[in-house]
N, C-alpha and C positions, 0 to 999 in steps of 0.2 A: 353631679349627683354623688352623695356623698354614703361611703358602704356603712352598715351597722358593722359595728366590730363584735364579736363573739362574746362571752362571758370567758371562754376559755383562752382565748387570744389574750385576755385584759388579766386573768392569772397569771399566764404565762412572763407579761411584759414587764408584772409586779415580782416576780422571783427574783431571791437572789441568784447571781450563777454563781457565785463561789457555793453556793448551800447546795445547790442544785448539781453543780460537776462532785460535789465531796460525794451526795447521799447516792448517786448514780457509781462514783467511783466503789464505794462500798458494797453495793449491789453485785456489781459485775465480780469483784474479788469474792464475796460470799459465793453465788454463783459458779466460780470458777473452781475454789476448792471444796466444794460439798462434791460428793462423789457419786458419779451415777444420773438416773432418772432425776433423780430430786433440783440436781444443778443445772440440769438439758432444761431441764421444762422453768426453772428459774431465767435461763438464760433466753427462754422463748416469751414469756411474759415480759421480758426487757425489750423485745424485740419487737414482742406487740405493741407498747408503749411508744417505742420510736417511730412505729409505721403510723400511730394517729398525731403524732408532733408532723411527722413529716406531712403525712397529706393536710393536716392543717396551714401549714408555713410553704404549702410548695408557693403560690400565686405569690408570694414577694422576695422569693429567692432567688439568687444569681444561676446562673446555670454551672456552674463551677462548685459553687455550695452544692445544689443538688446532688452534680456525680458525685461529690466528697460523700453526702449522707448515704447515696444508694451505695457504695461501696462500703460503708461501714457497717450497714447494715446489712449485705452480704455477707459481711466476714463477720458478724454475729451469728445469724441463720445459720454458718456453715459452721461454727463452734459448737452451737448448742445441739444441733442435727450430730454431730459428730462424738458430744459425752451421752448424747441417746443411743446411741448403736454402738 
């Protein structure tokens, strides 16, 4: 039996990654030096982001990838929690 693939799946598989690691790398640097509220909650909408990639792509990922992403995304969570307080 063969799965339907998602519409978002089928974006995803079509992105560039170089476009996609640059526009994310930009993100995270905006984010990082806007100061305050404004860059927490920048850095928690990035966060958000990563958590429906992730639960999307968990079912064909290695288990090794996984801790890689739950760890990184930890240490986003705990940046952006951290320019809010």
């Amino acid at each position: 039996m063969q799965r339907t693939q998602s519409p978002l799946l089928g974006r995803l598989a079509r992105a560039n990654p170089t476009a996609v690691f640059l526009v994310t790398l930009v993100l995270v640097l905006v984010a990082l030096f806007t100061p305050g509220v404004v860059g927490g909650a920048l850095l928690l909408v990035l966060a958000a982001a990563l958590v429906v990639l992730l639960a999307t792509t968990w079912p064909v990922q290695a288990p090794a990838t996984r801790l890689i992403r739950l760890v990184m995304l930890t240490l986003l969570v705990t940046v952006a929690l951290a320019k809010l307080l």
